[in-house]
PDB file of N, CA, C and O in Angstrom:
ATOM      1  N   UNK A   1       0.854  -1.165   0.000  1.00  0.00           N
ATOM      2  CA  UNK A   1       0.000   0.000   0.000  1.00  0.00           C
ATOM      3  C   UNK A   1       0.902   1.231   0.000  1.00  0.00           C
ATOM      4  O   UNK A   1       1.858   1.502   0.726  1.00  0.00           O
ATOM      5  N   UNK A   2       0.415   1.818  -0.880  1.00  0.00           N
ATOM      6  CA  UNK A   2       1.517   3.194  -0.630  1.00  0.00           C
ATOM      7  C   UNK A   2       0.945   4.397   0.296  1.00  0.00           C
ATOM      8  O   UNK A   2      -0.235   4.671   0.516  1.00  0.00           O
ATOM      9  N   UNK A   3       2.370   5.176   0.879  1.00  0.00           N
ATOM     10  CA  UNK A   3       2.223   6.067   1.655  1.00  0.00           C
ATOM     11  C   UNK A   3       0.885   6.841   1.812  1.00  0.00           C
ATOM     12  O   UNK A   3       0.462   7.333   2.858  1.00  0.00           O
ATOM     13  N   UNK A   4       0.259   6.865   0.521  1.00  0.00           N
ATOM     14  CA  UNK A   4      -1.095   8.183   0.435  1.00  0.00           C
ATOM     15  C   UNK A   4      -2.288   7.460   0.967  1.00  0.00           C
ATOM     16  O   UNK A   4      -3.186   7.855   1.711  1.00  0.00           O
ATOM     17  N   UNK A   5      -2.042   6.127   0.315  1.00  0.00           N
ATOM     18  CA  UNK A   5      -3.139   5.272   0.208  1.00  0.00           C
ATOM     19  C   UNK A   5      -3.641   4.711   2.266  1.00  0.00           C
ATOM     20  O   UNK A   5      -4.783   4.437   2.637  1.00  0.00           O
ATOM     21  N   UNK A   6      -2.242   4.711   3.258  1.00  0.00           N
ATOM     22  CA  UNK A   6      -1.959   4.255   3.858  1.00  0.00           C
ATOM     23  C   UNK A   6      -2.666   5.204   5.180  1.00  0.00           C
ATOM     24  O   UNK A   6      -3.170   5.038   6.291  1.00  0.00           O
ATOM     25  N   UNK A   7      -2.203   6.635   3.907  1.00  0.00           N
ATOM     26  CA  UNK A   7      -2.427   7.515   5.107  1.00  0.00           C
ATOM     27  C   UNK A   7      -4.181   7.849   5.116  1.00  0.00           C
ATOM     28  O   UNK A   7      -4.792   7.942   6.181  1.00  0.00           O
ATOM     29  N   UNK A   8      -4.739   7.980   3.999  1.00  0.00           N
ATOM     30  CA  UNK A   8      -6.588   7.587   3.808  1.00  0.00           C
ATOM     31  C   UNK A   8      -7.122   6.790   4.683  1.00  0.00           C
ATOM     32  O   UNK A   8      -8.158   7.054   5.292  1.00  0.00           O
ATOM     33  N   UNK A   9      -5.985   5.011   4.910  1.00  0.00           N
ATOM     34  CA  UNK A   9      -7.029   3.941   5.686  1.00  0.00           C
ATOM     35  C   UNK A   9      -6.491   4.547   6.619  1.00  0.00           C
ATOM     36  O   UNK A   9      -7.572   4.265   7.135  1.00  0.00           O
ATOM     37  N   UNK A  10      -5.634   5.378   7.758  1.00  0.00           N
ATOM     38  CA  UNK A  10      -5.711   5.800   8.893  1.00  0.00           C
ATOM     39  C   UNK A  10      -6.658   6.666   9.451  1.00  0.00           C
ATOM     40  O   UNK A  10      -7.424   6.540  10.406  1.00  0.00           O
ATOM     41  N   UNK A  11      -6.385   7.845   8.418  1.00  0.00           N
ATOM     42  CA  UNK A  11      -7.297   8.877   9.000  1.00  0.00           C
ATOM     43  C   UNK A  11      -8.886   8.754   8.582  1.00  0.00           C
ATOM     44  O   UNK A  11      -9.548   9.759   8.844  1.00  0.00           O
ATOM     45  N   UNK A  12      -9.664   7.531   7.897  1.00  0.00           N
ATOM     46  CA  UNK A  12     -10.916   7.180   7.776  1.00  0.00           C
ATOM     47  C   UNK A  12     -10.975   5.968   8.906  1.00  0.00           C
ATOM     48  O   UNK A  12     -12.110   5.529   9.088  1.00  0.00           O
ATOM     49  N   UNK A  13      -9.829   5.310   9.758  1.00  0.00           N
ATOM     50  CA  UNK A  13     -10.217   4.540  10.636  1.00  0.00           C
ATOM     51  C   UNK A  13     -10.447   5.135  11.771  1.00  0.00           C
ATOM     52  O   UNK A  13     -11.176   4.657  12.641  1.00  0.00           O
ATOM     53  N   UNK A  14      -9.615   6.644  11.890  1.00  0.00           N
ATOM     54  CA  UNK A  14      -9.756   7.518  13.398  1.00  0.00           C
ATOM     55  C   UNK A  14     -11.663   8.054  12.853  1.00  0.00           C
ATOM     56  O   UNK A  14     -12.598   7.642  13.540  1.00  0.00           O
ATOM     57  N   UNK A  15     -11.810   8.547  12.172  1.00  0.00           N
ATOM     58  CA  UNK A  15     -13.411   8.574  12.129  1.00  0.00           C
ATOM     59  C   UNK A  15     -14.699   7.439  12.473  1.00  0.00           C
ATOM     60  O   UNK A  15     -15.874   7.630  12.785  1.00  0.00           O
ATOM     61  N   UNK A  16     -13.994   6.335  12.288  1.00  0.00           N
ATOM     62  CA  UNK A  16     -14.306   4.956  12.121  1.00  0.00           C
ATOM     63  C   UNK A  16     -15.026   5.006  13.722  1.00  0.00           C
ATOM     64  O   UNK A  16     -16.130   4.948  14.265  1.00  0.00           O
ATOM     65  N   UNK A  17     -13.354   5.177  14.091  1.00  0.00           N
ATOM     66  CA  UNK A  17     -13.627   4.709  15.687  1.00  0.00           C
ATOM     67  C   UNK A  17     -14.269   5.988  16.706  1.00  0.00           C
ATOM     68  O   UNK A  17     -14.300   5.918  17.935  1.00  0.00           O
ATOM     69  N   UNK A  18     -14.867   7.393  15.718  1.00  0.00           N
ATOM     70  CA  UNK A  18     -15.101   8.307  16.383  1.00  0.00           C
ATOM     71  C   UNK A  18     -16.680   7.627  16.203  1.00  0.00           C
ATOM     72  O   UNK A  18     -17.375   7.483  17.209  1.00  0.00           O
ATOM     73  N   UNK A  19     -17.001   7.374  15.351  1.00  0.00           N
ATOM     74  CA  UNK A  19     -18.267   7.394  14.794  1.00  0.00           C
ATOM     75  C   UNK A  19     -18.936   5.859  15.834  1.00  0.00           C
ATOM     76  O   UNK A  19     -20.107   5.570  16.083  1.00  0.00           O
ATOM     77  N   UNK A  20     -18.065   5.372  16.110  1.00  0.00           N
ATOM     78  CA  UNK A  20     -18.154   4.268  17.042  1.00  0.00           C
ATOM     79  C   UNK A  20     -18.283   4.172  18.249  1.00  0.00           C
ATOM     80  O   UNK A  20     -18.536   3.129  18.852  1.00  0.00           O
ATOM     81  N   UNK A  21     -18.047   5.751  18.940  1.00  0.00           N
ATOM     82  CA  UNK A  21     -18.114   6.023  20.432  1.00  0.00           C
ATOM     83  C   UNK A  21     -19.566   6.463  20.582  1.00  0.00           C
ATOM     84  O   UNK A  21     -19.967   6.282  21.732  1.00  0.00           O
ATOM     85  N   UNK A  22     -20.479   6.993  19.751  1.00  0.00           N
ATOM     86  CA  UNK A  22     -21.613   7.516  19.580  1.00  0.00           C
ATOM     87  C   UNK A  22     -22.848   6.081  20.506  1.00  0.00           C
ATOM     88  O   UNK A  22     -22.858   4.900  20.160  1.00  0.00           O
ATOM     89  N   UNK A  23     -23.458   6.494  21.304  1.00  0.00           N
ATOM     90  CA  UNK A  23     -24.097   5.284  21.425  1.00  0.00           C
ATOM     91  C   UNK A  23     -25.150   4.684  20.680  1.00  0.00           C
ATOM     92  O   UNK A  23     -25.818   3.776  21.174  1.00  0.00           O
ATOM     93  N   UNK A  24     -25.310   5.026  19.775  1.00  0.00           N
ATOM     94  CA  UNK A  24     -26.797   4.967  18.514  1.00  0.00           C
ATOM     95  C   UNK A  24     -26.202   4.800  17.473  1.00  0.00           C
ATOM     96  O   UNK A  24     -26.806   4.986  16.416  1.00  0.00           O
ATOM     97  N   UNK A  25     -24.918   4.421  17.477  1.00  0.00           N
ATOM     98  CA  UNK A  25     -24.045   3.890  16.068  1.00  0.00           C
ATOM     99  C   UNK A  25     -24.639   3.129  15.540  1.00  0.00           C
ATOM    100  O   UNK A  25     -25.403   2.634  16.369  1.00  0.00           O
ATOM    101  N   UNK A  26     -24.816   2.556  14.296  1.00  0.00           N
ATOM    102  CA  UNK A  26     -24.961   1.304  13.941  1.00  0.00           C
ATOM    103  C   UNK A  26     -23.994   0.647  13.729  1.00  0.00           C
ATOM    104  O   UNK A  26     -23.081   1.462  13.603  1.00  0.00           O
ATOM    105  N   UNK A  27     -23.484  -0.662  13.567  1.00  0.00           N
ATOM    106  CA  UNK A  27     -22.480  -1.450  13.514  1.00  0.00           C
ATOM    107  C   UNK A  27     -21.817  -1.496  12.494  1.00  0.00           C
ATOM    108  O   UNK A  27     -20.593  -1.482  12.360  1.00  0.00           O
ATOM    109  N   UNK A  28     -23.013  -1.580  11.386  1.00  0.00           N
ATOM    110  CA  UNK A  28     -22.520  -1.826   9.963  1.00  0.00           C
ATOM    111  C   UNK A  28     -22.510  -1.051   9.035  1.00  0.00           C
ATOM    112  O   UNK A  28     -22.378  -1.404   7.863  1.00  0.00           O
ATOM    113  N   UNK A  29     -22.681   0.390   9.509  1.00  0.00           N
ATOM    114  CA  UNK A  29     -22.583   1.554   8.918  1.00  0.00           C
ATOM    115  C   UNK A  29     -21.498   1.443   7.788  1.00  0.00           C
ATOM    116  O   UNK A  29     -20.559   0.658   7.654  1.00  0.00           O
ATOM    117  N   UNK A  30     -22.029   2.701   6.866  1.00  0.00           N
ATOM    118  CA  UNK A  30     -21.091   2.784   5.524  1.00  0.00           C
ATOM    119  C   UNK A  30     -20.937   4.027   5.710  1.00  0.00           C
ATOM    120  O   UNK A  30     -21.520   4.826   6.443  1.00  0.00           O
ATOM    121  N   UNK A  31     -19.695   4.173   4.633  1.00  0.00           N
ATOM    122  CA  UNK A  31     -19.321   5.764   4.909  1.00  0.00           C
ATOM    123  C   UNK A  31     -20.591   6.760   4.439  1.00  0.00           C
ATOM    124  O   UNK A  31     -20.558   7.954   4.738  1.00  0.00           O
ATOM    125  N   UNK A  32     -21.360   6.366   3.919  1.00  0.00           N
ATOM    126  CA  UNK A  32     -22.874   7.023   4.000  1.00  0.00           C
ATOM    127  C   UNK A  32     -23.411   7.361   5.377  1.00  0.00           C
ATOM    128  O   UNK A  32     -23.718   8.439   5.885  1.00  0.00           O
ATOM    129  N   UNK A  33     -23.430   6.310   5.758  1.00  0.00           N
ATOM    130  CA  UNK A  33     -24.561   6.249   6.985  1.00  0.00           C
ATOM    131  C   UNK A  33     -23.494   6.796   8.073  1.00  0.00           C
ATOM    132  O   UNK A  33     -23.875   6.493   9.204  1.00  0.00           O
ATOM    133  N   UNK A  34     -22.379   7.449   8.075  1.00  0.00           N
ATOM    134  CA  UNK A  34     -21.784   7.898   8.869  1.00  0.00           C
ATOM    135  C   UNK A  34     -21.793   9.233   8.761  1.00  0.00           C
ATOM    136  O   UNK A  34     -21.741   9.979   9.740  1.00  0.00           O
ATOM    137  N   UNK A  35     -21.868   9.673   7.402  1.00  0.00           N
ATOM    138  CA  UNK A  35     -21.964  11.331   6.853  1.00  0.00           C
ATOM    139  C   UNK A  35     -23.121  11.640   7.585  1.00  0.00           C
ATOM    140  O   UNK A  35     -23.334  12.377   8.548  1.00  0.00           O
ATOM    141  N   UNK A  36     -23.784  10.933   6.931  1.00  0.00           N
ATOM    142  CA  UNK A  36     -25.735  11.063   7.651  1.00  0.00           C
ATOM    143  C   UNK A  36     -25.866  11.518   8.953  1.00  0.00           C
ATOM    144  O   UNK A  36     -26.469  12.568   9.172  1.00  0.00           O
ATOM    145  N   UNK A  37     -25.266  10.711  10.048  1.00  0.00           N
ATOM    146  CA  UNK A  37     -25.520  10.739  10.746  1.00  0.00           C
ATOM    147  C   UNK A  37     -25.105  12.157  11.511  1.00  0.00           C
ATOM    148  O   UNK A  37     -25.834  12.898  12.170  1.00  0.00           O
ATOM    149  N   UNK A  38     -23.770  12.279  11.221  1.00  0.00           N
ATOM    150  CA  UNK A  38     -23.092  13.791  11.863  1.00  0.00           C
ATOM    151  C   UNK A  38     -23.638  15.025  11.358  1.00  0.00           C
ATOM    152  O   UNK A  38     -23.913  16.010  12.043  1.00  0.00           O
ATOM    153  N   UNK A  39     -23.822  14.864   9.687  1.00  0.00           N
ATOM    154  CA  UNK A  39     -24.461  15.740   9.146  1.00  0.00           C
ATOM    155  C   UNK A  39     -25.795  15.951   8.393  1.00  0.00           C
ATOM    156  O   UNK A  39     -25.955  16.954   7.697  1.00  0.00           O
ATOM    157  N   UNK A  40     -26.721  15.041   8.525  1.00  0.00           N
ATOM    158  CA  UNK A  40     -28.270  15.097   8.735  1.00  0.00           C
ATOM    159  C   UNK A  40     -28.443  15.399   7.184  1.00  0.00           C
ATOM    160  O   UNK A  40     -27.519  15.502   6.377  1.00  0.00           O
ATOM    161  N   UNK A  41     -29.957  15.535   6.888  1.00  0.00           N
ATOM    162  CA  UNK A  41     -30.051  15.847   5.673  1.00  0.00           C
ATOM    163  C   UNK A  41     -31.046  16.847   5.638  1.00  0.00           C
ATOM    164  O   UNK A  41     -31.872  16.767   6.547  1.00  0.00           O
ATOM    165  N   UNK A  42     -31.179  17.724   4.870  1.00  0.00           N
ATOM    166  CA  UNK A  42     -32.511  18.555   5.056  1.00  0.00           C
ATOM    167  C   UNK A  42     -32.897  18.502   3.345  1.00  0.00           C
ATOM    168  O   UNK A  42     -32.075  18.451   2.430  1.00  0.00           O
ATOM    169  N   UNK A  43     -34.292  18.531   3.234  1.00  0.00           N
ATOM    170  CA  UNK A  43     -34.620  17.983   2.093  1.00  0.00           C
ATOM    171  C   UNK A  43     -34.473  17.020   0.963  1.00  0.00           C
ATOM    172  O   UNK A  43     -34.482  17.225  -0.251  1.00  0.00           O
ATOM    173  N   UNK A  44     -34.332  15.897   1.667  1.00  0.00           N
ATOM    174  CA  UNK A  44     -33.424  14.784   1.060  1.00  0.00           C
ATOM    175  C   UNK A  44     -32.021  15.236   0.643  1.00  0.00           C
ATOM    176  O   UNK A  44     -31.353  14.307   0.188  1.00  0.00           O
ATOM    177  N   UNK A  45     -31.278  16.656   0.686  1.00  0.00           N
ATOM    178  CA  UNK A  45     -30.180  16.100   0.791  1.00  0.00           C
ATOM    179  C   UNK A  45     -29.405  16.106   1.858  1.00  0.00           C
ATOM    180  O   UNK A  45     -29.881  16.362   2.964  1.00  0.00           O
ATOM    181  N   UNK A  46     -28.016  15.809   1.668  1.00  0.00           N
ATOM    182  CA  UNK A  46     -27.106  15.711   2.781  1.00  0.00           C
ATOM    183  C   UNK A  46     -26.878  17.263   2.867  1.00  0.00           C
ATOM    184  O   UNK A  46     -27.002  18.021   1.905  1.00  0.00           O
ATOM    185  N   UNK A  47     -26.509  17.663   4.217  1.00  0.00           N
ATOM    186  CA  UNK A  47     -26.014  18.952   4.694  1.00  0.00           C
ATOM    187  C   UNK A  47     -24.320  19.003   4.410  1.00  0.00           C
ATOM    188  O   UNK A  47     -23.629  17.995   4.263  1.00  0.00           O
ATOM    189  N   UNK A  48     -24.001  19.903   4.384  1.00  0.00           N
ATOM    190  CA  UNK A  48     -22.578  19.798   3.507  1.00  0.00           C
ATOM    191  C   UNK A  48     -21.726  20.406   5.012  1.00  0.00           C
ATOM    192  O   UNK A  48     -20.582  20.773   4.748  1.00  0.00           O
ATOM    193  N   UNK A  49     -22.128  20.561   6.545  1.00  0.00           N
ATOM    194  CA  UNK A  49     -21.456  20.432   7.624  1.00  0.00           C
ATOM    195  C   UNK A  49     -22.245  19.934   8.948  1.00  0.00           C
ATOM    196  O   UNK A  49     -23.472  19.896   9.037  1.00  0.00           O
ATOM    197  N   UNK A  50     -21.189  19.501  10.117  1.00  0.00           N
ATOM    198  CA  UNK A  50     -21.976  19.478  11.528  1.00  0.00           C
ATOM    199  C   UNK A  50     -21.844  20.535  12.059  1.00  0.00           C
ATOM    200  O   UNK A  50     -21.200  21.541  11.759  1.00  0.00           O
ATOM    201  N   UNK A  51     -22.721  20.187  13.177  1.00  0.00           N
ATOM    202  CA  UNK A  51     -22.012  20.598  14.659  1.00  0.00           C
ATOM    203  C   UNK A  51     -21.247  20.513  15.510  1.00  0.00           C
ATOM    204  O   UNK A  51     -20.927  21.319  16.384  1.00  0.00           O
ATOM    205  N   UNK A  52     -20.796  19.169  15.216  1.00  0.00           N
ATOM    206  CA  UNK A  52     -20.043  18.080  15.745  1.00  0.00           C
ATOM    207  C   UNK A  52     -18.322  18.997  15.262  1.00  0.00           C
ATOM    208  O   UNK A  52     -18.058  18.821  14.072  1.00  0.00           O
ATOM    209  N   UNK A  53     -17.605  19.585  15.783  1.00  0.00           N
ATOM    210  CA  UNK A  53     -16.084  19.763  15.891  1.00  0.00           C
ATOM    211  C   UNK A  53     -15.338  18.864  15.361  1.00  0.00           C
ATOM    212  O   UNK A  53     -14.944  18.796  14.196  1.00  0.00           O
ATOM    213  N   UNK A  54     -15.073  17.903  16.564  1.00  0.00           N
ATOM    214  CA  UNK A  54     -14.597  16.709  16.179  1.00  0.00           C
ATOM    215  C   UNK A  54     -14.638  15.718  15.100  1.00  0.00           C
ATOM    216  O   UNK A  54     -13.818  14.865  14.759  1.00  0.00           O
ATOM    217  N   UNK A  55     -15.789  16.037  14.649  1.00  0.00           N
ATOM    218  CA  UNK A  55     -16.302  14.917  13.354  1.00  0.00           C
ATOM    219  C   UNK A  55     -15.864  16.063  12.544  1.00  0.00           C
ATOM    220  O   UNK A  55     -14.844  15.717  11.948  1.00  0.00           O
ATOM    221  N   UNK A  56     -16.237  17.483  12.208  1.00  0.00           N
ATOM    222  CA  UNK A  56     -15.512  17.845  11.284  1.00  0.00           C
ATOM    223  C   UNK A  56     -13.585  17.993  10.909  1.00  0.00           C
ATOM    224  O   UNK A  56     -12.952  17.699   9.895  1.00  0.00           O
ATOM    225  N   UNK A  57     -13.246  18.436  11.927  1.00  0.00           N
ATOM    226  CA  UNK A  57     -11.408  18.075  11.641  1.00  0.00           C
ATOM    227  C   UNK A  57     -11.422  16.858  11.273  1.00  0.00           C
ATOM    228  O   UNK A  57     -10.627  16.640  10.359  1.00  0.00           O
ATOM    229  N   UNK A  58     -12.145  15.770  11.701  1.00  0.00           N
ATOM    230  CA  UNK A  58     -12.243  13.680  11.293  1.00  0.00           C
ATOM    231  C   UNK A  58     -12.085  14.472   9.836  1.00  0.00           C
ATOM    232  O   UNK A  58     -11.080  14.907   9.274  1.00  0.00           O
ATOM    233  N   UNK A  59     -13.731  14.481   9.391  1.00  0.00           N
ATOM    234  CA  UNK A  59     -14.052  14.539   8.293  1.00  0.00           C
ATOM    235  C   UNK A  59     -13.169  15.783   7.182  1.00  0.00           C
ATOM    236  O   UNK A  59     -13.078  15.722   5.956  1.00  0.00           O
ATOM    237  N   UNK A  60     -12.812  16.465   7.773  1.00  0.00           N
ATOM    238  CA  UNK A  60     -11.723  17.471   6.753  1.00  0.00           C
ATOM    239  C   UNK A  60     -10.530  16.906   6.427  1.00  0.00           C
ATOM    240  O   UNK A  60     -10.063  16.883   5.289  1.00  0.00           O
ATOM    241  N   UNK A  61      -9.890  16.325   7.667  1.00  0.00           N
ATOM    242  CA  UNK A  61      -9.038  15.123   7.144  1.00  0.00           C
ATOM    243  C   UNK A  61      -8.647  14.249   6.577  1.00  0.00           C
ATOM    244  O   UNK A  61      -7.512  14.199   6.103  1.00  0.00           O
ATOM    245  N   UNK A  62      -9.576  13.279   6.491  1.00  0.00           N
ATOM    246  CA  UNK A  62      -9.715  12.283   5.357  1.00  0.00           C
ATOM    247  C   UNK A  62     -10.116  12.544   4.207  1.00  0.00           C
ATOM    248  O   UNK A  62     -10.194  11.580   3.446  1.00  0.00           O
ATOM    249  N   UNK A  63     -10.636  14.355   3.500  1.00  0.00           N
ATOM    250  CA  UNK A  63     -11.326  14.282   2.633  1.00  0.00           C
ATOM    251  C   UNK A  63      -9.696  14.955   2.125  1.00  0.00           C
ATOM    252  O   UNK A  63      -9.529  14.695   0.933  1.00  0.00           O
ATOM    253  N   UNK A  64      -8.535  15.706   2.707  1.00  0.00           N
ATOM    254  CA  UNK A  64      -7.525  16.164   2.174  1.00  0.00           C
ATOM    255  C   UNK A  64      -6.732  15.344   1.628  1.00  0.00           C
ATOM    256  O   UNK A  64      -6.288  15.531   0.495  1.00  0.00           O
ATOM    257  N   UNK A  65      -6.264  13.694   2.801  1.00  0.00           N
ATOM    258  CA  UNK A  65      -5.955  12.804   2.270  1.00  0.00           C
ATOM    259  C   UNK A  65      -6.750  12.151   1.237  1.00  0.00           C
ATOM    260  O   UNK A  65      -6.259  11.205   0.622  1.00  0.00           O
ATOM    261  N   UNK A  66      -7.476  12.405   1.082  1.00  0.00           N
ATOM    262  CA  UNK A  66      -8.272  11.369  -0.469  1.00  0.00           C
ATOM    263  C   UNK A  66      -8.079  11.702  -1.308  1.00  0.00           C
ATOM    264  O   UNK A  66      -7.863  11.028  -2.315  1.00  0.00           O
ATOM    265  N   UNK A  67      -8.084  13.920  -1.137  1.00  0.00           N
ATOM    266  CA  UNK A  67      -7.849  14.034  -2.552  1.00  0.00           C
ATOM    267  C   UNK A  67      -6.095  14.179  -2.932  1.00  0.00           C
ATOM    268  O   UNK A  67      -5.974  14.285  -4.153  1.00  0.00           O
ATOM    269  N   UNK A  68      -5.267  14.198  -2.493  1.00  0.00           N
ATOM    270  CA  UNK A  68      -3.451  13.912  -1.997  1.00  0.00           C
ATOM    271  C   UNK A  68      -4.055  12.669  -3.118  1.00  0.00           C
ATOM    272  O   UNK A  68      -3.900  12.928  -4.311  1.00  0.00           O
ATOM    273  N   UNK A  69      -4.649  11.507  -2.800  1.00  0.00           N
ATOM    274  CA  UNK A  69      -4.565  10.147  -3.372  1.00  0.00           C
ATOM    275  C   UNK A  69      -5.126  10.045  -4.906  1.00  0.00           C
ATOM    276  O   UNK A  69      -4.805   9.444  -5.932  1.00  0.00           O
ATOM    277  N   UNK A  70      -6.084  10.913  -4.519  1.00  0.00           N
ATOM    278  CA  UNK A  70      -6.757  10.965  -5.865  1.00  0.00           C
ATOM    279  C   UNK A  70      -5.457  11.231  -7.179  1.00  0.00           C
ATOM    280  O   UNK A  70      -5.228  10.576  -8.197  1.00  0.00           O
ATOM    281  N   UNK A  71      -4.835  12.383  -6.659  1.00  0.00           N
ATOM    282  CA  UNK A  71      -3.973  13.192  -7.552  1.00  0.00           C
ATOM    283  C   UNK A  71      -3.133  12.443  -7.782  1.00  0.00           C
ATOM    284  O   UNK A  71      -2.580  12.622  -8.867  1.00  0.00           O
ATOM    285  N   UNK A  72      -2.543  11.075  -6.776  1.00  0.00           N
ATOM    286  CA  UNK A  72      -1.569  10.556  -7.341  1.00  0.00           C
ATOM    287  C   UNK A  72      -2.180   9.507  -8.191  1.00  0.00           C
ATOM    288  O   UNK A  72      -1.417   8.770  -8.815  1.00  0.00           O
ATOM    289  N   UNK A  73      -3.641   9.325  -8.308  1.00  0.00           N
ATOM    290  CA  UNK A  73      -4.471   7.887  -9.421  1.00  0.00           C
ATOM    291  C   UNK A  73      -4.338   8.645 -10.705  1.00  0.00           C
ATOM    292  O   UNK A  73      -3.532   8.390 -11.599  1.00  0.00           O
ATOM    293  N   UNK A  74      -4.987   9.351 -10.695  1.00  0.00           N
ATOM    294  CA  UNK A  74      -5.293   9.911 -11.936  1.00  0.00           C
ATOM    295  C   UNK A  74      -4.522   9.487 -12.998  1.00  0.00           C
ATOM    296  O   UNK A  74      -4.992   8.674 -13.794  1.00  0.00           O
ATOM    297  N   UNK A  75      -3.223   9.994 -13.142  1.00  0.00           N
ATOM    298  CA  UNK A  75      -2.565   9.855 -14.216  1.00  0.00           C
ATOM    299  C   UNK A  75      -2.463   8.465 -14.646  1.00  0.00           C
ATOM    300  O   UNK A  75      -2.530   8.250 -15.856  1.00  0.00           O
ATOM    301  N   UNK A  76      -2.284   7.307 -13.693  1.00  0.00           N
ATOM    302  CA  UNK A  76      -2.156   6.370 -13.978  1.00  0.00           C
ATOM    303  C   UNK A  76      -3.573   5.897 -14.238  1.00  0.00           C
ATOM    304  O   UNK A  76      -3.553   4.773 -14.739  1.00  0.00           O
ATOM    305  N   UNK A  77      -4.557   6.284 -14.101  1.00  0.00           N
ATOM    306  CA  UNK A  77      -5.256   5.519 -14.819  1.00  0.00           C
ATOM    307  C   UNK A  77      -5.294   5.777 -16.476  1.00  0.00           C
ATOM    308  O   UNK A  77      -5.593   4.873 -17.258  1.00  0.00           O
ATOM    309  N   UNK A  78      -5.035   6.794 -16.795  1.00  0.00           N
ATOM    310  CA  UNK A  78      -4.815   7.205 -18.640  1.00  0.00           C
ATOM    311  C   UNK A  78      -4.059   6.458 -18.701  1.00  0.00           C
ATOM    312  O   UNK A  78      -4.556   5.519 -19.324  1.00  0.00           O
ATOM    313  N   UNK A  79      -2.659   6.145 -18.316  1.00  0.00           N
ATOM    314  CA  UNK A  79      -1.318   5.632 -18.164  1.00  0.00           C
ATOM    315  C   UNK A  79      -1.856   4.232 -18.623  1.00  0.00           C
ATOM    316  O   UNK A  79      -1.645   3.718 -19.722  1.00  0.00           O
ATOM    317  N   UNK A  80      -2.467   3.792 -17.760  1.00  0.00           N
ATOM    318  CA  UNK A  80      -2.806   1.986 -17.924  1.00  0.00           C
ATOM    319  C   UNK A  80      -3.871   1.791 -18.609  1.00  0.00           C
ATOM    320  O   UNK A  80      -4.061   0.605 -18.878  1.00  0.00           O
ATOM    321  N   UNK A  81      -5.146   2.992 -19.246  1.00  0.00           N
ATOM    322  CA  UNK A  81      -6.033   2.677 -19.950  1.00  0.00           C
ATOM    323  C   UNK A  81      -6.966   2.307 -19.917  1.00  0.00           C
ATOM    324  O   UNK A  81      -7.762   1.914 -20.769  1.00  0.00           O
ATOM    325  N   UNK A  82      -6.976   2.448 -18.258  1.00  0.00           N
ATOM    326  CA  UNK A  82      -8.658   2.316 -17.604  1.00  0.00           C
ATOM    327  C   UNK A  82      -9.519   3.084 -18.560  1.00  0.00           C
ATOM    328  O   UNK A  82     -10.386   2.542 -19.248  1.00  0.00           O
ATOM    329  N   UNK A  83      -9.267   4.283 -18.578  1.00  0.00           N
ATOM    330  CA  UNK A  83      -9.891   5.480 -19.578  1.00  0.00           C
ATOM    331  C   UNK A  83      -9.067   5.917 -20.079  1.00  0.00           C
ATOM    332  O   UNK A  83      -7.902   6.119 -19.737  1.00  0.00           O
ATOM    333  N   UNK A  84      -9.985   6.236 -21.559  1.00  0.00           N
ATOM    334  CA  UNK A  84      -9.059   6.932 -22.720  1.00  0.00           C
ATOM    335  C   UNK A  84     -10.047   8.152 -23.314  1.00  0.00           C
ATOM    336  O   UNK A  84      -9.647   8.884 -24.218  1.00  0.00           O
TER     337      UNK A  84
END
């Protein structure tokens, strides 16, 4: 796994286990049902922040590392021809 990739499954497991201290967690939550939950939806959609502090630095975090990861996919996917 490389460094970027490494550093995504960390900082989405510290949310993991934030989202896990909550007592109304569900178990088998997806990273859906975890957005949901911190940040609610108003009119069927999702709210684009919480209230929650903590869940947001979580959640600002993992979304910096994703996109760090993203930037290093990209090219290689033209590269290998996933898409052309």
């Amino acid at each position: 796994m490389s460094q970027e990739a490494q550093e995504v499954y960390d900082s989405g497991l510290k949310l993991w286990k934030y989202y896990h201290e909550q007592k109304d967690a569900l178990t088998d939550a997806s990273f859906y049902d975890i957005r949901k939950y911190f940040q609610g939806e108003t009119n069927g959609r999702m709210n684009t922040k919480s209230d929650d502090e903590v869940y947001m630095r979580l959640i600002d975090d993992l979304r910096s590392k994703m996109k760090i990861l993203s930037q290093k996919i990209e090219p290689k996917v033209y590269e290998y021809g996933f898409l052309k």
